[in-house]
N, C-alpha and C positions, 0 to 999 in steps of 0.2 A: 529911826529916831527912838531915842528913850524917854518914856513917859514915867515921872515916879508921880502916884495917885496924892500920896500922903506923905506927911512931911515926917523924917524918920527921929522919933525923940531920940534928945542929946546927940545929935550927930548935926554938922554940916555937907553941903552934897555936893559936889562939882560932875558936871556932866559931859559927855563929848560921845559922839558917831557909836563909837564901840565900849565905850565903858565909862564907872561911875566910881567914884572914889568918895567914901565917907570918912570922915573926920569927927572922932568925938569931940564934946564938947566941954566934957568936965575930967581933968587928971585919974585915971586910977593909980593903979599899983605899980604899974612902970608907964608913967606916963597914959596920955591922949591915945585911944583906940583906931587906930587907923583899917578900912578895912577893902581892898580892890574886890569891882564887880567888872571881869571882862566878858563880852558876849560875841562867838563864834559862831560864823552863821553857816550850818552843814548841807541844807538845802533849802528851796525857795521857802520852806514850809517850817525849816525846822532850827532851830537854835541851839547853842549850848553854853550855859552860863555856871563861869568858872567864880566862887565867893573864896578869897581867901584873905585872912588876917598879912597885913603889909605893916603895922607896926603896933606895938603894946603888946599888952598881957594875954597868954594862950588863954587862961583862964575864962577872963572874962569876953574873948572873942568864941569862945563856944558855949558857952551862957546864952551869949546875942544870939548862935544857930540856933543851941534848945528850944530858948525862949520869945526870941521874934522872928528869927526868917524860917525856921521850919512848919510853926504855925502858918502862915500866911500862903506857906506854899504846898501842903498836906495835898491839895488836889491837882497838884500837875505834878509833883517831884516821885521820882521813884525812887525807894531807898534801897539800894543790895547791902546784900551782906561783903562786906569786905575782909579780902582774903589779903595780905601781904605775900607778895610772892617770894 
């Protein structure tokens, strides 16, 4: 089950078993920021949660990484360096 602690400013939340769908609340630049959270579960222990912008402005859906889900999540996420293959 997914527990969200706190209520995510300017966004609405719909929830279910495996994932969570926010919906902004105020138009940007190309419309309302949509954004999917689906979460894989790899063993009894261990999860993997996939955050990617589903509709709006690339812009401002890596703004939201920078500036709210990175912070929040500094002490469990590991960041690599990514390589394009």
């Amino acid at each position: 089950m997914i527990n969200i602690t706190e209520d995510p400013l300017n966004f609405s939340v719909k929830k279910s078993d495996l994932c969570v769908r926010l919906q902004g609340l105020e138009s940007g630049r190309k419309g309302k920021l949509g954004i999917a959270v689906d979460i894989f579960s790899v063993a009894p222990s261990v999860v993997v949660v996939e955050v990617k912008k589903s509709i709006g402005d690339t812009l401002e859906y890596n703004q939201f990484c920078i500036k709210e889900l990175r912070p929040v999540l500094k002490d469990i996420v590991w960041i690599g360096n990514f390589v394009p293959a």
